[in-house]
N, CA and C of each residue as an Amber inpcrd file, in Angstrom:
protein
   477
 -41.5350000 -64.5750000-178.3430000 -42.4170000 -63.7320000-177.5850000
 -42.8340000 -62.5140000-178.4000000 -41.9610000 -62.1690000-178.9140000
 -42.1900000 -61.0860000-179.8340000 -43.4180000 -61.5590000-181.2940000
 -43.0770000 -61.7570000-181.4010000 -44.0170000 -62.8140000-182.5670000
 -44.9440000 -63.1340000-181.6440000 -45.2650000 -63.2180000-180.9870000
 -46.3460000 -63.4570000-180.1350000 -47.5240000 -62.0000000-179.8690000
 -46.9990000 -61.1080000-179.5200000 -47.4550000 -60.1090000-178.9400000
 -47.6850000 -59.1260000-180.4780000 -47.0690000 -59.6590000-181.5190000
 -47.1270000 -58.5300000-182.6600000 -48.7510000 -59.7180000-183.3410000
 -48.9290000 -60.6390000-183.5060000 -50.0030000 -61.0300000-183.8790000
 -51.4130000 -61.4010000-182.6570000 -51.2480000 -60.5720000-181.4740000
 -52.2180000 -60.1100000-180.4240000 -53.0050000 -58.6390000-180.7170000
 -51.5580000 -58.1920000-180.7470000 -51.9910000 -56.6940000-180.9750000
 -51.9040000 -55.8070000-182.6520000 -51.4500000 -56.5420000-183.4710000
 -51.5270000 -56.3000000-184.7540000 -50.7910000 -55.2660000-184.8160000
 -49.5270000 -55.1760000-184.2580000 -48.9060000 -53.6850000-183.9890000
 -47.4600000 -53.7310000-184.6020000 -46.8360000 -53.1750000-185.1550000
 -45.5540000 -53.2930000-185.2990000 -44.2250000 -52.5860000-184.9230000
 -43.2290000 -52.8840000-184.2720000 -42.7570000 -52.1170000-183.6950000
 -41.7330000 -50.5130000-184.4120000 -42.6600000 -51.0920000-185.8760000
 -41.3910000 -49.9800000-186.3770000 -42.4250000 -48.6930000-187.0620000
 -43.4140000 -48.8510000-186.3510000 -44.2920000 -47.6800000-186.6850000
 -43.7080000 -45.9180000-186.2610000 -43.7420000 -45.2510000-187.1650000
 -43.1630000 -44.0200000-187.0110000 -44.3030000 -42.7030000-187.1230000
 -45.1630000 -42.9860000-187.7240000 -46.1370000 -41.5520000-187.2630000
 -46.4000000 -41.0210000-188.4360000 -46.8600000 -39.8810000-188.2810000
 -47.2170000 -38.8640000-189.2920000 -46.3820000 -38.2470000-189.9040000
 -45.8550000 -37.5540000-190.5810000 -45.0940000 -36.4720000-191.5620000
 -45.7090000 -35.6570000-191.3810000 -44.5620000 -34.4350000-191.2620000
 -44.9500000 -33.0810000-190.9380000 -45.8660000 -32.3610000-191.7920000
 -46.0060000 -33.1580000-193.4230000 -46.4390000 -32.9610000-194.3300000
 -47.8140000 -33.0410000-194.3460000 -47.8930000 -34.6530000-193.7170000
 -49.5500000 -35.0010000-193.9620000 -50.0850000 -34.0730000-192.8000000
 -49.4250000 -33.9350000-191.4930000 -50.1170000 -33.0890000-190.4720000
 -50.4510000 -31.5530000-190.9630000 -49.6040000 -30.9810000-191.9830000
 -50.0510000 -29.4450000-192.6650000 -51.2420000 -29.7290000-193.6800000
 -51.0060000 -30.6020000-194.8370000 -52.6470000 -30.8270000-195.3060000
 -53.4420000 -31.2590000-194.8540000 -53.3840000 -32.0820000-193.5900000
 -54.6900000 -32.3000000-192.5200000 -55.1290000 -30.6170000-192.3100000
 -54.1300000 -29.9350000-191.4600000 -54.8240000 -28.6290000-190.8930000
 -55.4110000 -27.8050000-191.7360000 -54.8570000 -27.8510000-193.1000000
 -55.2800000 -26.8740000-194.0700000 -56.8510000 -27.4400000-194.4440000
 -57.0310000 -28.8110000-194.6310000 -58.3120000 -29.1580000-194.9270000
 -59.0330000 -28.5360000-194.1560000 -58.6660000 -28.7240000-193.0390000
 -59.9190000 -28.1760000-191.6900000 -60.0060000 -26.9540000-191.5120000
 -58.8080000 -26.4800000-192.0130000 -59.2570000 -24.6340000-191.5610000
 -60.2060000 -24.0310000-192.8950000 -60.0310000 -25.1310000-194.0300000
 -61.3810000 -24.3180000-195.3490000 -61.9450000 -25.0250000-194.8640000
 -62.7080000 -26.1950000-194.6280000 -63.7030000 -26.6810000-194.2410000
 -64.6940000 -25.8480000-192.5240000 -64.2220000 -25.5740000-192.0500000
 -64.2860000 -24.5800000-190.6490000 -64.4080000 -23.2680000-191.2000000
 -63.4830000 -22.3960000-192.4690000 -64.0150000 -20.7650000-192.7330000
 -65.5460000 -21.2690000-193.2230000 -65.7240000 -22.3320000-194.8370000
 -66.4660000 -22.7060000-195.0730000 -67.9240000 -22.4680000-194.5780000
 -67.8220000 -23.3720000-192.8470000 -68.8700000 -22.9370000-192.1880000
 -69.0700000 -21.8320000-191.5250000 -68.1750000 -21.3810000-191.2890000
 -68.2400000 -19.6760000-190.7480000 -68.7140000 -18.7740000-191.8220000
 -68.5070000 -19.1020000-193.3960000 -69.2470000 -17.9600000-193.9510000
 -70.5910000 -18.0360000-194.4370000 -70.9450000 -20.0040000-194.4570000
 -72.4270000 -20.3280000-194.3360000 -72.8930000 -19.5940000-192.8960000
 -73.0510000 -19.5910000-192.1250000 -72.8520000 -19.6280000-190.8080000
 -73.3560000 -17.3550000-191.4070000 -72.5830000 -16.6810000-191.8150000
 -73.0180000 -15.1860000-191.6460000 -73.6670000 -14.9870000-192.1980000
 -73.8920000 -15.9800000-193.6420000 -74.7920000 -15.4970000-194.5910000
 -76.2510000 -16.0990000-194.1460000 -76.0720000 -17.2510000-194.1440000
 -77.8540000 -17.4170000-193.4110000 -77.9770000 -16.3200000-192.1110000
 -77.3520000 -16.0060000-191.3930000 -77.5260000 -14.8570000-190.0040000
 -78.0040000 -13.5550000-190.7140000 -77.2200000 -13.0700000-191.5480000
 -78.0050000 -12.2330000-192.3010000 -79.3320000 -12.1440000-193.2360000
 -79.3120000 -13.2760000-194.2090000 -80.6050000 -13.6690000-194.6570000
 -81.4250000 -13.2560000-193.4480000 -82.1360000 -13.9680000-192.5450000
 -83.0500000 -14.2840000-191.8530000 -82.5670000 -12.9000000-190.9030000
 -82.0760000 -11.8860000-190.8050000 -82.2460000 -10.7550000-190.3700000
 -83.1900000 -10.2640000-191.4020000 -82.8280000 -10.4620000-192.9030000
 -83.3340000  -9.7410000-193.7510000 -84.9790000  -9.9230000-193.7730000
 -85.3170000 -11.3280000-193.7450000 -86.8200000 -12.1240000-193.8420000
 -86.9740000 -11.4030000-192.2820000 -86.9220000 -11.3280000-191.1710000
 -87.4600000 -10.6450000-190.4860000 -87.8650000  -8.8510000-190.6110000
 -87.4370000  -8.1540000-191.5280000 -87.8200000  -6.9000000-191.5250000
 -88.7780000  -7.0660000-192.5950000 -88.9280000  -8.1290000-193.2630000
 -89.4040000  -8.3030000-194.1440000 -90.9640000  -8.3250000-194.2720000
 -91.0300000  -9.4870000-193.3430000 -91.6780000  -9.6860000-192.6620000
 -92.4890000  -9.1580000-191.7980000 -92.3100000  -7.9960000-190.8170000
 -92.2090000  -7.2760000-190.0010000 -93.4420000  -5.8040000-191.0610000
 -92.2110000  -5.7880000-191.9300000 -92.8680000  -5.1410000-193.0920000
 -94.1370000  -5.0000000-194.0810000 -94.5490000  -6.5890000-194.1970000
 -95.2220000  -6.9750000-195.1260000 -96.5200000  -6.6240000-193.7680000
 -95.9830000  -7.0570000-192.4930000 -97.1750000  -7.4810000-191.8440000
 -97.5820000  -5.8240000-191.0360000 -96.8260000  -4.5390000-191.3180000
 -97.3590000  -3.4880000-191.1220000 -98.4260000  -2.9020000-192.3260000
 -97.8480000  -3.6280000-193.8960000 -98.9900000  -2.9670000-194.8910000
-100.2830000  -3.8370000-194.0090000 -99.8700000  -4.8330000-194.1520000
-101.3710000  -5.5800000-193.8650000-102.2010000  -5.0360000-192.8840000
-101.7620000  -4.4670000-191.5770000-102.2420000  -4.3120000-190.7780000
-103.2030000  -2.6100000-191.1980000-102.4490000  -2.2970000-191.9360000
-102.8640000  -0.7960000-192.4170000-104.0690000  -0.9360000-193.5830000
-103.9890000  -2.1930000-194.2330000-104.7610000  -2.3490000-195.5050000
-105.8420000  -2.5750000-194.1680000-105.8510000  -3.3180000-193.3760000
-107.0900000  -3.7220000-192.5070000-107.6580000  -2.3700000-191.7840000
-107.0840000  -1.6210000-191.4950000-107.7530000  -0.2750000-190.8110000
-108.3040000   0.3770000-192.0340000-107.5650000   0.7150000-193.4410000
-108.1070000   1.0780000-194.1010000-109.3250000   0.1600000-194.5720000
-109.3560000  -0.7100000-194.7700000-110.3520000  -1.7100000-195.1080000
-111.8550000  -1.2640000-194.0040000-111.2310000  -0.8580000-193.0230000
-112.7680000  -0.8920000-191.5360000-113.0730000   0.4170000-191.9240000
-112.4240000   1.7520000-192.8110000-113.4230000   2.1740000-192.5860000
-114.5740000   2.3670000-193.3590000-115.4470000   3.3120000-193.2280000
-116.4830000   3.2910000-194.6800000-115.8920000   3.7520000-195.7890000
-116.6950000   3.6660000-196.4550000-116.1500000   4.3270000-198.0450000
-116.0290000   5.5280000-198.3170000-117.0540000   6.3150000-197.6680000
-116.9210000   7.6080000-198.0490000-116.3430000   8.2220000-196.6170000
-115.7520000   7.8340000-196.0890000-114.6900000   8.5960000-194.6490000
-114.0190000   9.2170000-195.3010000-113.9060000  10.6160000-194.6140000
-112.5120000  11.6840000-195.0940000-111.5280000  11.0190000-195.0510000
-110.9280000  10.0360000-194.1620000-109.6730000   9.8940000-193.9120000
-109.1690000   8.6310000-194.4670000-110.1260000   8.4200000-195.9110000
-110.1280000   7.0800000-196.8300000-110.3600000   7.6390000-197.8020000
-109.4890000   8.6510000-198.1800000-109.0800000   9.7880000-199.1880000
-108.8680000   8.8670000-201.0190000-109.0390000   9.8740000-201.9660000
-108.6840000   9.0520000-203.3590000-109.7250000  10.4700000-204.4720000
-108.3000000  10.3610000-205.5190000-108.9930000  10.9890000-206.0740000
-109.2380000  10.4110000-207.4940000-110.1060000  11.5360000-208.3900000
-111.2580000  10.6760000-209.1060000-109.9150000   9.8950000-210.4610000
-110.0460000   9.1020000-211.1930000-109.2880000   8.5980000-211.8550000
-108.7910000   9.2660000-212.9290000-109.6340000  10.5630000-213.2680000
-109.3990000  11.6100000-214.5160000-108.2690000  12.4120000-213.9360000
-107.7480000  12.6940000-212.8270000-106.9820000  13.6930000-212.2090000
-105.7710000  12.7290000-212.1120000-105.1460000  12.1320000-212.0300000
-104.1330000  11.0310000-212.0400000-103.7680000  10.2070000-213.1620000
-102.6620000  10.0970000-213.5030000-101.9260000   9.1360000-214.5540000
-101.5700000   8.6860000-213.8520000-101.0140000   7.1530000-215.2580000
-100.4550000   5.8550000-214.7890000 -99.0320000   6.1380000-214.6480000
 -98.2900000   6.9010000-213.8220000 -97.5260000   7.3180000-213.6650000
 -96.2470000   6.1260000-213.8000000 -96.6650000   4.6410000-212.8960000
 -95.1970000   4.0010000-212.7160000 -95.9300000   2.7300000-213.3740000
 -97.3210000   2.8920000-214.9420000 -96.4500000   2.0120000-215.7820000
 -97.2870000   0.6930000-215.3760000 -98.2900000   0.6700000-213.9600000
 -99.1910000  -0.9190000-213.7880000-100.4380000  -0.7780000-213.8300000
-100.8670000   0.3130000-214.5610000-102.4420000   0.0170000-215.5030000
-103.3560000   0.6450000-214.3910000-103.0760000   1.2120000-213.2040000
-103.4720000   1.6330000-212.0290000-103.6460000   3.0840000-212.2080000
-104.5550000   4.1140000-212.7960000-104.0540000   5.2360000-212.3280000
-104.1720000   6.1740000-211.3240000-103.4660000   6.8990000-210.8420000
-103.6860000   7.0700000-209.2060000-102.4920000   6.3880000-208.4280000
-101.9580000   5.1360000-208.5030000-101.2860000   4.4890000-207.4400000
 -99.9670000   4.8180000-208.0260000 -99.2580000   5.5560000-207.3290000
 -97.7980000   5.3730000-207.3250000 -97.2320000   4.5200000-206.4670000
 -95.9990000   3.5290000-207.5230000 -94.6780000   3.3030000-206.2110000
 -94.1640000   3.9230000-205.2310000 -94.2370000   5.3240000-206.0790000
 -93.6840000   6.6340000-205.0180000 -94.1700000   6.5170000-204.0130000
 -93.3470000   7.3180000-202.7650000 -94.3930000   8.2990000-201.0820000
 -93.8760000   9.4870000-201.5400000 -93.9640000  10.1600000-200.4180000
 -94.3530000  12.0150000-200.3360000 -93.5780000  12.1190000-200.9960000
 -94.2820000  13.1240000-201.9540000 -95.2380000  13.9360000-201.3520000
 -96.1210000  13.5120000-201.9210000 -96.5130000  12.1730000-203.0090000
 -97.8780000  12.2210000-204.3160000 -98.8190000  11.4520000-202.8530000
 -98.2670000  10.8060000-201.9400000 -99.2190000   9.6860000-201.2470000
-100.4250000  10.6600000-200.7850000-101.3980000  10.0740000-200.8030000
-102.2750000  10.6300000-199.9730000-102.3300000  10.4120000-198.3400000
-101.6360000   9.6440000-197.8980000-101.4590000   9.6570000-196.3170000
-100.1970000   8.8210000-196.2380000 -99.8350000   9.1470000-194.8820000
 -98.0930000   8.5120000-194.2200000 -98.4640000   8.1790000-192.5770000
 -97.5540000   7.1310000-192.6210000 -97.3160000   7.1460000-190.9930000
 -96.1760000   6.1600000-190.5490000 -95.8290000   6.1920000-189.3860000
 -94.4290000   5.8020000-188.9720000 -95.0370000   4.0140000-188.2190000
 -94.1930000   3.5940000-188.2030000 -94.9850000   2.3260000-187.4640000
 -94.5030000   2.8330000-185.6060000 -94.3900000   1.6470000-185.0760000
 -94.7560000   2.3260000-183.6260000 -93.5900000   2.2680000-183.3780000
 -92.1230000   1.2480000-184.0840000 -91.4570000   1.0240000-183.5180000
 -90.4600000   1.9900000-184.3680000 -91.0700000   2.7610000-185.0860000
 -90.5240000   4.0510000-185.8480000 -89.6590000   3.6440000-187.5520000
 -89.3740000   2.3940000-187.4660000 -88.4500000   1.6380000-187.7950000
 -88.8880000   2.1180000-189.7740000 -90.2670000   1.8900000-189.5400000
 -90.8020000   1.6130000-191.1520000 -91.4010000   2.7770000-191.2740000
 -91.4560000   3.3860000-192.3410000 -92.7820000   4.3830000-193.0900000
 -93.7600000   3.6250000-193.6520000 -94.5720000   4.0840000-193.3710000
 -95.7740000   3.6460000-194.0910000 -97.0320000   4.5090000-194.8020000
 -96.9680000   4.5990000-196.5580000 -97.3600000   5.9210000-197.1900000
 -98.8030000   4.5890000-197.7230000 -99.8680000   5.5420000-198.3970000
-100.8040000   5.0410000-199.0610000-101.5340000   5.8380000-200.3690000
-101.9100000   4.9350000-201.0350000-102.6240000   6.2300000-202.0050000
-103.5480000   5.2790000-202.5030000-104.6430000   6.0370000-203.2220000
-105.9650000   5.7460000-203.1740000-106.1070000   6.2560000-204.7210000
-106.9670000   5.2070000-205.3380000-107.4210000   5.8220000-206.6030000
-108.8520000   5.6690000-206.4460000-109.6790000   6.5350000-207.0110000
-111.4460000   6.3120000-207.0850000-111.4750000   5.4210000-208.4690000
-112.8740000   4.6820000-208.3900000-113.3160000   4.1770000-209.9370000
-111.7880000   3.1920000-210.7140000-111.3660000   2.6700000-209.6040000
-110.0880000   1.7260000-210.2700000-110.6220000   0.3290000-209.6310000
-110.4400000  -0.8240000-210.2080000-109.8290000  -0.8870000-211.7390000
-111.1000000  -0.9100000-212.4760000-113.0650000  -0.9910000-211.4830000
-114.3970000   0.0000000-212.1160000-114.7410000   0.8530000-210.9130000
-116.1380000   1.1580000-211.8800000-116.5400000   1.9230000-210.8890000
-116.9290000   1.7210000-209.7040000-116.9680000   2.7670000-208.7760000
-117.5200000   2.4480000-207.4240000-116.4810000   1.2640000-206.9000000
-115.1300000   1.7470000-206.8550000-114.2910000   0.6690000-205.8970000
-113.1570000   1.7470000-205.8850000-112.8210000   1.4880000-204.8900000
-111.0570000   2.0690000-204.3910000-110.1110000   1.5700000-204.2190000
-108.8490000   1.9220000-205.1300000-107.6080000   0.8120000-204.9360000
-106.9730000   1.3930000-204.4710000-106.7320000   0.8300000-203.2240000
-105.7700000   1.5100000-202.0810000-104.0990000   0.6390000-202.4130000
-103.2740000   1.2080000-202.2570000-101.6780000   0.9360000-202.4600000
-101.1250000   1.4040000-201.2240000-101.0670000   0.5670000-200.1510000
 -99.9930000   0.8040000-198.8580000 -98.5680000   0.3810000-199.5200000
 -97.5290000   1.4960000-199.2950000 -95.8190000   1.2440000-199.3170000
 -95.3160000   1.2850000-198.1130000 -94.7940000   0.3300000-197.7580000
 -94.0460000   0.6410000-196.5220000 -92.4360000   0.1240000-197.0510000
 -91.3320000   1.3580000-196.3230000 -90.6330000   1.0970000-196.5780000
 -89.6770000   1.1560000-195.5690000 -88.2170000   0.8740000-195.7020000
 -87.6460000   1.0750000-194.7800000 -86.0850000   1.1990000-195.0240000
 -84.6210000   1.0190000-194.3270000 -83.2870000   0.8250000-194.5600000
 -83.0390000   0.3890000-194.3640000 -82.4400000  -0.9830000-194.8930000
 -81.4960000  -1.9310000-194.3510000 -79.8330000  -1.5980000-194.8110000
 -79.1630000  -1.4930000-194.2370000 -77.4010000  -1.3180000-194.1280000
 -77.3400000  -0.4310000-195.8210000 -77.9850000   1.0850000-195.4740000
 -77.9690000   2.0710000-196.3340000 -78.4690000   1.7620000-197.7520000
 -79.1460000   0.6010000-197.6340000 -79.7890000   0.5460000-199.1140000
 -81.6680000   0.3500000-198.9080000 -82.7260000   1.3710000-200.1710000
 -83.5450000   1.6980000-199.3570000 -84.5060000   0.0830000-199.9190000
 -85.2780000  -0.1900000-198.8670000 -86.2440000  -1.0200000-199.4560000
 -87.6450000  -0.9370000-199.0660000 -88.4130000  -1.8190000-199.3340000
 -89.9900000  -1.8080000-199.5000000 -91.1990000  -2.9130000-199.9750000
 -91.9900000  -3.0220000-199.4500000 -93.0000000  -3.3700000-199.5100000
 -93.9150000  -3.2830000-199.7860000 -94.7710000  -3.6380000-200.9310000
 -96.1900000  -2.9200000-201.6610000 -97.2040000  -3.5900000-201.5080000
 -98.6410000  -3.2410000-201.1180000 -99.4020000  -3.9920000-200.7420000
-100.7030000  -3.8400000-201.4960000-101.9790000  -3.7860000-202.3580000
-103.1500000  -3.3450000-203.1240000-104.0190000  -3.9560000-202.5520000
-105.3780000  -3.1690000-202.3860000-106.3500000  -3.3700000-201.7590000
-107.2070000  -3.4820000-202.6860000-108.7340000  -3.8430000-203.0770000
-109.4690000  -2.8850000-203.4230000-110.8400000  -2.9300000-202.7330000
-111.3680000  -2.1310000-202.5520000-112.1070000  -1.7140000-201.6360000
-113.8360000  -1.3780000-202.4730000-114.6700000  -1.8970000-202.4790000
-116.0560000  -2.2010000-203.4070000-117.3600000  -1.0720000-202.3080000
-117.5630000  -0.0020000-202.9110000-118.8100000   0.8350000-202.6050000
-120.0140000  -0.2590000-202.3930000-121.1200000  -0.4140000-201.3440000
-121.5290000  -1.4230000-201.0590000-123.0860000  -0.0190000-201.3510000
-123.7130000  -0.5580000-202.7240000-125.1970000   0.2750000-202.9480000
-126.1440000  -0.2810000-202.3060000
């Protein structure tokens, strides 16, 4: 009978189990495999915090290059001065546009959600004549380190 029931069930009766051994390198596999995903798991959470300010960021220059863009050319408040009064201060063949904000920018403003600055500066007769290269920076803080966003326009006197 016995012989019977051991080639039914393919079982043997002198089966004893696991070792305390194999059950500790089982758990240990799983607990690095499990931190593993817990620290994939913070670092993409953070990434994609980061691409959202980023984001957020890129899409306040833009929105600012577009107001500056509407208005006319010669509006006071589409400021730039002439290209003889300004050096290439930070070095990209631009003169007039700093990386810098305040105090060299010619205008600033906060976004709505306060979060970002947003500075601009204006060169006349860059990169010829009769055009304006506008440089929106917006910048901001992420976890005490500063960052930013640079955006160039240029803007063509229409004779």
């Amino acid at each position: 009978m016995r012989r019977k029931l051991f080639l039914i069930t393919g079982l043997k009766n002198d089966c004893r189990g696991f070792t305390l051994i194999e059950v500790m390198i089982a758990v240990v596999i799983l607990v690095v495999g499990i931190l593993a995903a817990a620290n994939m798991q913070i670092t993409a959470t953070t990434r994609n915090t980061y691409a959202g300010w980023l984001t957020e960021a890129a899409t306040e220059a833009q929105s600012h290059i577009e107001f500056l863009a509407g208005l006319p050319y010669e509006d006071p408040n589409f400021p730039g001065l002439a290209d003889d009064d300004w050096d290439d201060k930070d070095g990209d063949g631009l003169a007039g546009l700093d990386d810098r904000t305040a105090p060299t920018a010619d205008g600033n403003a906060t976004s709505a959600d306060g979060r970002y600055n947003i500075f601009w500066n204006v060169a006349l007769n860059q990169p010829i004549a009769n055009n304006k290269t506008v440089r929106v920076i917006v910048t901001w803080t992420e976890r005490g380190a500063p960052k930013r966003v640079v955006v160039d326009y240029i803007k063509a006197q229409v004779i």
